[in-house]
PDB file with one MODEL, atoms N, CA, C and O in Angstrom:
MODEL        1
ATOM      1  N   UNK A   1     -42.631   0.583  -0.279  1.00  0.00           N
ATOM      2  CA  UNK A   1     -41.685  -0.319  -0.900  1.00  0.00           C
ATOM      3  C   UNK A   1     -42.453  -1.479  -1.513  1.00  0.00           C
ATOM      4  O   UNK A   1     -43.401  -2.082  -1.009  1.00  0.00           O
ATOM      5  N   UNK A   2     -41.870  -1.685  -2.696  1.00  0.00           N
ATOM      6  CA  UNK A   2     -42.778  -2.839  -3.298  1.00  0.00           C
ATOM      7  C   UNK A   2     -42.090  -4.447  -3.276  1.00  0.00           C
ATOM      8  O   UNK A   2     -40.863  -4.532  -3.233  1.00  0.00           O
ATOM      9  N   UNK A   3     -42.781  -5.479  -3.301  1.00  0.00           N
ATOM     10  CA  UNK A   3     -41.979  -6.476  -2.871  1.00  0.00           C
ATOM     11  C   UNK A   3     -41.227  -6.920  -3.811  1.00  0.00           C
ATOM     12  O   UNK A   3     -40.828  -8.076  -3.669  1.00  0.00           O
ATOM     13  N   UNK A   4     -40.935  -6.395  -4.665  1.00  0.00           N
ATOM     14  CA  UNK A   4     -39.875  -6.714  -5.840  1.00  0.00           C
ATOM     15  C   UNK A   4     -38.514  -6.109  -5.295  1.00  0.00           C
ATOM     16  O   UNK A   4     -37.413  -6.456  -5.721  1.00  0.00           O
ATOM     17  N   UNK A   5     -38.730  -5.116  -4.254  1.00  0.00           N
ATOM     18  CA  UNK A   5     -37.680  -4.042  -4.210  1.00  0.00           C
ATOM     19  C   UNK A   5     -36.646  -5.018  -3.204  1.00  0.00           C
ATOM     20  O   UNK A   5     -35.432  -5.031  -2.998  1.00  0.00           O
ATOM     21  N   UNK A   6     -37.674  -5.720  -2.766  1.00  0.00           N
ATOM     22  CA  UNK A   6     -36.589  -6.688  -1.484  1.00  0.00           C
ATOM     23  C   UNK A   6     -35.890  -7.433  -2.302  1.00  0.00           C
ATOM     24  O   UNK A   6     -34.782  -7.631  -1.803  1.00  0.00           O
ATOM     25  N   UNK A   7     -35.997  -7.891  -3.224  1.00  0.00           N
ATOM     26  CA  UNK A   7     -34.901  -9.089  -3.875  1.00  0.00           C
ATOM     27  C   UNK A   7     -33.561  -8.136  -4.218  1.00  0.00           C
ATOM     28  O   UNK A   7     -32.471  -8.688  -4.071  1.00  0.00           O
ATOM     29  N   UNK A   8     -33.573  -6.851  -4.630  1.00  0.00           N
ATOM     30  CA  UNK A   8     -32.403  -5.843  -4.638  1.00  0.00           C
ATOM     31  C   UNK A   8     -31.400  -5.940  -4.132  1.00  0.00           C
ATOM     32  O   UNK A   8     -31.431  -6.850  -3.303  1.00  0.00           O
ATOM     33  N   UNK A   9     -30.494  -5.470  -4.191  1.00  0.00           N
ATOM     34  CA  UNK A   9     -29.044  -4.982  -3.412  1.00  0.00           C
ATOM     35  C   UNK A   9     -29.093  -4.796  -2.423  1.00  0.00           C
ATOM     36  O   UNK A   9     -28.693  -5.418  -1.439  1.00  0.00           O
ATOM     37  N   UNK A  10     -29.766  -3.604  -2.597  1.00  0.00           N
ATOM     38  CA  UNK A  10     -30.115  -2.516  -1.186  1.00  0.00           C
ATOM     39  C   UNK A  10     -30.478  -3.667   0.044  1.00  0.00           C
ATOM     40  O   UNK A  10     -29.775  -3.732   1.052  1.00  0.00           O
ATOM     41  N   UNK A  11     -31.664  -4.563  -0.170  1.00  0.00           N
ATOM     42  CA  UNK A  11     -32.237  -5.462   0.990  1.00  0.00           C
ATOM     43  C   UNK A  11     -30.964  -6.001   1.675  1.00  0.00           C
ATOM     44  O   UNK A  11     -31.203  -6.454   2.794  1.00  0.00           O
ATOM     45  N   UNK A  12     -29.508  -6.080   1.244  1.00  0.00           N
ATOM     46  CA  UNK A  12     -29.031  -6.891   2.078  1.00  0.00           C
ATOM     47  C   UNK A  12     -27.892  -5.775   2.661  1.00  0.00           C
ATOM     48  O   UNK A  12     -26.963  -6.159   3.370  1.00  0.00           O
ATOM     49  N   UNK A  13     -28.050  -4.486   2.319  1.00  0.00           N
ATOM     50  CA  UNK A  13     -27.017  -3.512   2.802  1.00  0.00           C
ATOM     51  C   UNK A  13     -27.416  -3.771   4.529  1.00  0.00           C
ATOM     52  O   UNK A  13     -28.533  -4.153   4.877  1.00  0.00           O
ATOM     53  N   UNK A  14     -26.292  -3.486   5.495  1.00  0.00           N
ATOM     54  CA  UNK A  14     -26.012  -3.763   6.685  1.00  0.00           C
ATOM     55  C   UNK A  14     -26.231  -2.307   7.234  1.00  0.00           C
ATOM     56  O   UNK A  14     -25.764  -1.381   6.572  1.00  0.00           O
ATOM     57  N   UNK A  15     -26.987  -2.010   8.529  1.00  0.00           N
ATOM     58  CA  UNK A  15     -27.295  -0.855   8.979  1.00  0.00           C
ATOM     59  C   UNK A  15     -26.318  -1.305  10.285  1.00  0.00           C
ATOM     60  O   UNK A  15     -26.135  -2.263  11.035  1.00  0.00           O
ATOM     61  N   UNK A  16     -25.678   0.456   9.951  1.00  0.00           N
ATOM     62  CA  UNK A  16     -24.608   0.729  11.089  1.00  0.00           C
ATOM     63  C   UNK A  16     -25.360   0.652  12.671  1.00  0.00           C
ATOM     64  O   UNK A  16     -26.555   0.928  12.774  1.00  0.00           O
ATOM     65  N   UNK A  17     -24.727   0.342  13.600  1.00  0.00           N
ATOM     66  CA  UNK A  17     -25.104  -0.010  14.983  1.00  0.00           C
ATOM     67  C   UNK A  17     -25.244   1.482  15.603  1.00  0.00           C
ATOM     68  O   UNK A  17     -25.011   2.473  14.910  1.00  0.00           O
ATOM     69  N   UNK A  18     -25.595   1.556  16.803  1.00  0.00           N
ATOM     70  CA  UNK A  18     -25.281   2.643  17.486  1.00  0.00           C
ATOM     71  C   UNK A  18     -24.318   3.409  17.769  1.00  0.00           C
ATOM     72  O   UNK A  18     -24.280   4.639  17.775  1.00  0.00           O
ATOM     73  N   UNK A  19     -23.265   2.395  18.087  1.00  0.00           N
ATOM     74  CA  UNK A  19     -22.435   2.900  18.463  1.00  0.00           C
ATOM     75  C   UNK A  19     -21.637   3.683  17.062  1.00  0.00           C
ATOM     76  O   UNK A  19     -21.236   4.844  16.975  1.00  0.00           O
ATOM     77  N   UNK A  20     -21.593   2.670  16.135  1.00  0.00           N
ATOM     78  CA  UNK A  20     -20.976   2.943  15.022  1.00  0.00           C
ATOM     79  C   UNK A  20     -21.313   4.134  14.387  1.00  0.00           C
ATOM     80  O   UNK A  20     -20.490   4.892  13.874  1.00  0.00           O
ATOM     81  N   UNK A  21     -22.844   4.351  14.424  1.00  0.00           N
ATOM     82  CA  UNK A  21     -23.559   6.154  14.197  1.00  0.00           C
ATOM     83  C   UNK A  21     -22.865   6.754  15.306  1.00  0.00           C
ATOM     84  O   UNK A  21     -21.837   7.209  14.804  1.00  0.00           O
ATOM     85  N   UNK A  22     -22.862   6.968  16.357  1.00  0.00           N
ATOM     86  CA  UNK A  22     -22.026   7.920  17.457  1.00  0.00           C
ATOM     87  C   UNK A  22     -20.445   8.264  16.986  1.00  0.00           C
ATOM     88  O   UNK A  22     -19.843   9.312  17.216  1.00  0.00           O
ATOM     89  N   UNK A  23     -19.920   7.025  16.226  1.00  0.00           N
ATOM     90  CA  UNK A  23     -18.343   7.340  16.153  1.00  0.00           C
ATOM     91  C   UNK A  23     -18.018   8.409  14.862  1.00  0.00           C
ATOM     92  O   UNK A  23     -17.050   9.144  14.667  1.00  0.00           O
ATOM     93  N   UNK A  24     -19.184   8.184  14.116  1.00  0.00           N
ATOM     94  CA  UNK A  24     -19.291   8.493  12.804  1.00  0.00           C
ATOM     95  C   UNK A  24     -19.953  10.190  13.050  1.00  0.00           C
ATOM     96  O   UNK A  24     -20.284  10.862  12.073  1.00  0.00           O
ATOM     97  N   UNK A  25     -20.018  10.478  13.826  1.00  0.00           N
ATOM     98  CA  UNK A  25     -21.028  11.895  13.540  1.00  0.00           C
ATOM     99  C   UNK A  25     -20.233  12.343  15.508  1.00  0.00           C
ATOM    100  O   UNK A  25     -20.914  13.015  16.283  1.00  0.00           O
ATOM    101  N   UNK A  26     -18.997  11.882  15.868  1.00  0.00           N
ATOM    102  CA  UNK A  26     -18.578  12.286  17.327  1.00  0.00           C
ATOM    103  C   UNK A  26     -17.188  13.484  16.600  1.00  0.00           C
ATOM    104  O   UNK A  26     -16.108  13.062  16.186  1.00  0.00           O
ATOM    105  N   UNK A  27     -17.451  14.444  16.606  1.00  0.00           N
ATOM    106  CA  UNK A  27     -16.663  15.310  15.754  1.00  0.00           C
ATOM    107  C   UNK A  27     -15.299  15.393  16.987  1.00  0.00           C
ATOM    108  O   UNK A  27     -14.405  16.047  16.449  1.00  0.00           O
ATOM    109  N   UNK A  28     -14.858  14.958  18.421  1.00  0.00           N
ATOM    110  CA  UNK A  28     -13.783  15.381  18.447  1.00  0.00           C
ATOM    111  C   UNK A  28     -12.855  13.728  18.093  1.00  0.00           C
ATOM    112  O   UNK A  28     -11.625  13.706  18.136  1.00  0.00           O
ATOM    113  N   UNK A  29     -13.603  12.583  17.795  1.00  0.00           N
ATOM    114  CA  UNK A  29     -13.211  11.509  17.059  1.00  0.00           C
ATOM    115  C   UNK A  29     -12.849  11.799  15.274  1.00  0.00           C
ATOM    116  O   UNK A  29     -11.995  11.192  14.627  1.00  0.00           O
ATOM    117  N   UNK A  30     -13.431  12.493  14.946  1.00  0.00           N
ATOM    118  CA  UNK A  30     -13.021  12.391  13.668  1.00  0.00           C
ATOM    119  C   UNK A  30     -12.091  14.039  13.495  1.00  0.00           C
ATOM    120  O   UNK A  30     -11.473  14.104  12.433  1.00  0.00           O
ATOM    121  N   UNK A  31     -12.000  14.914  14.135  1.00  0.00           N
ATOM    122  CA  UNK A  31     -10.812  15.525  14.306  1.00  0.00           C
ATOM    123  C   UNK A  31      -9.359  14.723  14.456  1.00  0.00           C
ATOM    124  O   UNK A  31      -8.368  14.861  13.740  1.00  0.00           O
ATOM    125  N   UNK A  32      -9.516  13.929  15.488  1.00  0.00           N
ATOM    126  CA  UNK A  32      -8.286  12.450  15.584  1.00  0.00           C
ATOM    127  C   UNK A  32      -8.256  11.638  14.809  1.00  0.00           C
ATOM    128  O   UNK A  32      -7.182  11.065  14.627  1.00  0.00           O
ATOM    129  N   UNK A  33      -9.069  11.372  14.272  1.00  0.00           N
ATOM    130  CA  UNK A  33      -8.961  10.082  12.982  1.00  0.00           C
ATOM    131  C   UNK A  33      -8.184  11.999  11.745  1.00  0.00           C
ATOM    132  O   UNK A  33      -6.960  11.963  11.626  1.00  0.00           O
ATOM    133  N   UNK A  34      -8.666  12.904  11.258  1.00  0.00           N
ATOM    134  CA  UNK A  34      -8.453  13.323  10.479  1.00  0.00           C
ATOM    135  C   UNK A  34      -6.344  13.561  10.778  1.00  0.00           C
ATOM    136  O   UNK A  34      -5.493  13.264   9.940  1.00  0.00           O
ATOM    137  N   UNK A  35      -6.044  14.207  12.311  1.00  0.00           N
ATOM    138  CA  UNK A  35      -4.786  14.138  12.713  1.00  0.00           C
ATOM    139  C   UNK A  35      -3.974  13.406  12.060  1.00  0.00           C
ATOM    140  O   UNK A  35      -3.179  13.681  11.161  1.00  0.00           O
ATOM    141  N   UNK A  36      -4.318  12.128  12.755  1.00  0.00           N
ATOM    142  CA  UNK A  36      -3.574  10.850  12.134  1.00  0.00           C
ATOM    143  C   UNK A  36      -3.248  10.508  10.559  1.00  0.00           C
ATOM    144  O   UNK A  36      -2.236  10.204   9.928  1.00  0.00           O
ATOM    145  N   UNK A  37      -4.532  10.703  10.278  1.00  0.00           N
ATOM    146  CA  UNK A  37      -4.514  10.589   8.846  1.00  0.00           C
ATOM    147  C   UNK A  37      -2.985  11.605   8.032  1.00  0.00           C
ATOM    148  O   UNK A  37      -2.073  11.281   7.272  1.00  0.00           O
ATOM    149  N   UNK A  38      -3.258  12.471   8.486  1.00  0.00           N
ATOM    150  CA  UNK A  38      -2.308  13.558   8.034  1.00  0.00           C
ATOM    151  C   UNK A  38      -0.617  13.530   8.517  1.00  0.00           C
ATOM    152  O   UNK A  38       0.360  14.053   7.980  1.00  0.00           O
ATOM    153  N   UNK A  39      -0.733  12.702   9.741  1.00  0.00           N
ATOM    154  CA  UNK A  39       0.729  12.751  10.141  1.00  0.00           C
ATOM    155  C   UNK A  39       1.059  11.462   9.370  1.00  0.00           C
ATOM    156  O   UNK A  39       2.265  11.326   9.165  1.00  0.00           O
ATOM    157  N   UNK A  40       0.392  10.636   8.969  1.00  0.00           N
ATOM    158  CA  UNK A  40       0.722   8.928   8.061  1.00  0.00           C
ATOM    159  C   UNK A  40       0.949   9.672   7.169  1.00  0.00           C
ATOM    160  O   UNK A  40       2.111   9.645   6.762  1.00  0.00           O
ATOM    161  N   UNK A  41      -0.160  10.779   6.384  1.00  0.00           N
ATOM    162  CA  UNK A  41       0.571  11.010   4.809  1.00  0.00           C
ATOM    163  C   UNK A  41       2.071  11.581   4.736  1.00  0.00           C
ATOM    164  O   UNK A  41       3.029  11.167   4.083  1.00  0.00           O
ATOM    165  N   UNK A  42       1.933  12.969   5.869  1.00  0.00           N
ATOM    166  CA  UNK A  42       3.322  13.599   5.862  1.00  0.00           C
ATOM    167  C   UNK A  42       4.748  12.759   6.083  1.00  0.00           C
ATOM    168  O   UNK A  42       5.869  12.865   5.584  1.00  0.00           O
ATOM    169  N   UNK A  43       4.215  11.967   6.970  1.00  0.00           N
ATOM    170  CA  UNK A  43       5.709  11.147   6.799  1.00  0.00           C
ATOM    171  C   UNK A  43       6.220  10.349   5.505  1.00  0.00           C
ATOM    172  O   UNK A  43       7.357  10.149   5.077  1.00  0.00           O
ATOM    173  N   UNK A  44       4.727   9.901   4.962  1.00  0.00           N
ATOM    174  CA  UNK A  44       5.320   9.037   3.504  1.00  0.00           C
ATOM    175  C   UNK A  44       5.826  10.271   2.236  1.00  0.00           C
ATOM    176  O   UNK A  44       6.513   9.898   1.285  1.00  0.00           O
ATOM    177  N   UNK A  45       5.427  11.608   2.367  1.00  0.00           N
ATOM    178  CA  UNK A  45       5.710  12.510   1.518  1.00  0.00           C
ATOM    179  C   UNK A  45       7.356  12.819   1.831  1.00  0.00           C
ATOM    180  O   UNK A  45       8.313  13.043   1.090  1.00  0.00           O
ATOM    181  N   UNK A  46       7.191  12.713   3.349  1.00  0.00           N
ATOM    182  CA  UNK A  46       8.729  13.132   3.688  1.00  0.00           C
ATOM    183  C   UNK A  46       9.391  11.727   3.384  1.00  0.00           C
ATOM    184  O   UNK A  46       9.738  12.219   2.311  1.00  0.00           O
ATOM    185  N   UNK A  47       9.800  10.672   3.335  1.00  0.00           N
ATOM    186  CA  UNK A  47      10.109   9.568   3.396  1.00  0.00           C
ATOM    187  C   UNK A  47      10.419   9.827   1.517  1.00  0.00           C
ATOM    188  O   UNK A  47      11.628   9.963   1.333  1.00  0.00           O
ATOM    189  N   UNK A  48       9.872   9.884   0.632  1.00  0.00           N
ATOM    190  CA  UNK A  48       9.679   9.507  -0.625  1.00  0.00           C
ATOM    191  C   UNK A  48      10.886  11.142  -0.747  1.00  0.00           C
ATOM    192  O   UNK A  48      11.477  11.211  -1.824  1.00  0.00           O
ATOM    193  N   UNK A  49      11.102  11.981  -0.012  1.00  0.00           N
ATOM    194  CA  UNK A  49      11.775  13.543  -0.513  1.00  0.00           C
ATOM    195  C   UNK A  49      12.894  13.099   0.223  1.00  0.00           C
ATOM    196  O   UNK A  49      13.619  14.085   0.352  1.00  0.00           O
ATOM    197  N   UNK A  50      13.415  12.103   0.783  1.00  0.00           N
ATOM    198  CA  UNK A  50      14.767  12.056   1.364  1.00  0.00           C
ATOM    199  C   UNK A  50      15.778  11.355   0.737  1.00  0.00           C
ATOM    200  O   UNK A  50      15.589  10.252   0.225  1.00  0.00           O
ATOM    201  N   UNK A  51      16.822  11.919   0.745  1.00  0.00           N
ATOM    202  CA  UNK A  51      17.646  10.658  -0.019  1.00  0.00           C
ATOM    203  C   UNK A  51      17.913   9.537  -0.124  1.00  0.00           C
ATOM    204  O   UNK A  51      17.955   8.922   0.941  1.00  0.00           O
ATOM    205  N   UNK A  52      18.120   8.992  -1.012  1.00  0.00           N
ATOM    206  CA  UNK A  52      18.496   7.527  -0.609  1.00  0.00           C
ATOM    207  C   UNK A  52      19.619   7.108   0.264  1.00  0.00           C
ATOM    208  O   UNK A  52      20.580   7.309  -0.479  1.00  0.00           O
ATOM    209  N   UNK A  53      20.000   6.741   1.156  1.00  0.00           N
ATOM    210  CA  UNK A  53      20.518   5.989   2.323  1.00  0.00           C
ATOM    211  C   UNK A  53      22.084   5.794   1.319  1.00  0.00           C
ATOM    212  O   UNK A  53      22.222   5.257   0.220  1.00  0.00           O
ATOM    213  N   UNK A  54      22.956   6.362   2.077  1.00  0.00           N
ATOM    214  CA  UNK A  54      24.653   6.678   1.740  1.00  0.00           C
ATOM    215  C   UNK A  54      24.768   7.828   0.529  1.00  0.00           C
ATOM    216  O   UNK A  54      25.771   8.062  -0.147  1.00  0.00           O
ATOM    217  N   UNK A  55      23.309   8.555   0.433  1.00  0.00           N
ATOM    218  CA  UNK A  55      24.041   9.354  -0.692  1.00  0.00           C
ATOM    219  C   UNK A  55      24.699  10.274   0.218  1.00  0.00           C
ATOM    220  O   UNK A  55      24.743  10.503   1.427  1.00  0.00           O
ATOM    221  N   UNK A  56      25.352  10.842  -1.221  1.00  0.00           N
ATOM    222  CA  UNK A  56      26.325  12.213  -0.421  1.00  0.00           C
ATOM    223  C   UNK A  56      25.182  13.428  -0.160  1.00  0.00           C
ATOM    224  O   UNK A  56      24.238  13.861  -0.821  1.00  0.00           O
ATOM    225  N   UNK A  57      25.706  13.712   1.006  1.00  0.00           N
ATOM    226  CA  UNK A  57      25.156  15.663   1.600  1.00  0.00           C
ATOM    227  C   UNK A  57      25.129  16.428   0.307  1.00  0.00           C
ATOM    228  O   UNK A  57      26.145  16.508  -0.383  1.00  0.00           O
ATOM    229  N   UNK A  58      24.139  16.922   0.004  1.00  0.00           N
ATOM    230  CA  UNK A  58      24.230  17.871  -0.844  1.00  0.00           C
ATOM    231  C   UNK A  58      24.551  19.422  -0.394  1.00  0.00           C
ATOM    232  O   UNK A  58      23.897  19.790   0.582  1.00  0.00           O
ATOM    233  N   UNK A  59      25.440  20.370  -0.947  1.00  0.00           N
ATOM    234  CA  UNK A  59      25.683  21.054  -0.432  1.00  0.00           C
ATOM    235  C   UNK A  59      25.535  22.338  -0.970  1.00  0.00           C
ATOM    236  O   UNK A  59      26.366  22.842  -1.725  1.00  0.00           O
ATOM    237  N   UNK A  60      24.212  23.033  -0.501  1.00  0.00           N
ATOM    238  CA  UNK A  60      23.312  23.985  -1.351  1.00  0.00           C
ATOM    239  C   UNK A  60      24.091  25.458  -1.863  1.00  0.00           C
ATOM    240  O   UNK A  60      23.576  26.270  -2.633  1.00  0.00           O
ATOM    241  N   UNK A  61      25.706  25.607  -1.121  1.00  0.00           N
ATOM    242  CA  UNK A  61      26.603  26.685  -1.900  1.00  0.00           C
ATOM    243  C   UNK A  61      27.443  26.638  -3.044  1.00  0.00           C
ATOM    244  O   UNK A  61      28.282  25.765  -3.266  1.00  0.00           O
ATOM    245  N   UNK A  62      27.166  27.671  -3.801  1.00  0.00           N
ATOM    246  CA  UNK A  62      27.885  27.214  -5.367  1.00  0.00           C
ATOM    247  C   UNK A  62      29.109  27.111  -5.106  1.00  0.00           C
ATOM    248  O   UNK A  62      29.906  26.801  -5.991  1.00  0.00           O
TER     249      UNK A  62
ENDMDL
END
């Protein structure tokens, strides 16, 4: 590394802790972080497909 390279960006990027590498690479943690993730989206997908509040029942027979 040359000493020009320290005045850079990079010199002040923050290196993850230990623990923070363990959480990051602990695969039955990020199976649960991925869970979650997915039950937050599904509800806002379901939430945004429901009717609006006093509409009428729709009633799917001709």
């Amino acid at each position: 590394m040359k000493p020009s390279d320290l005045n850079g960006p990079v010199a002040y990027a923050t290196v993850p802790t230990p623990s923070t590498r363990f959480w990051r690479t602990f695969a039955p943690y990020q199976l649960l972080r991925f869970l979650v993730i997915n039950v937050k989206m599904l509800r806002l997908i379901f939430k945004s497909h429901a009717p609006p509040p006093g509409a009428a029942p729709h009633d799917p027979r001709p």
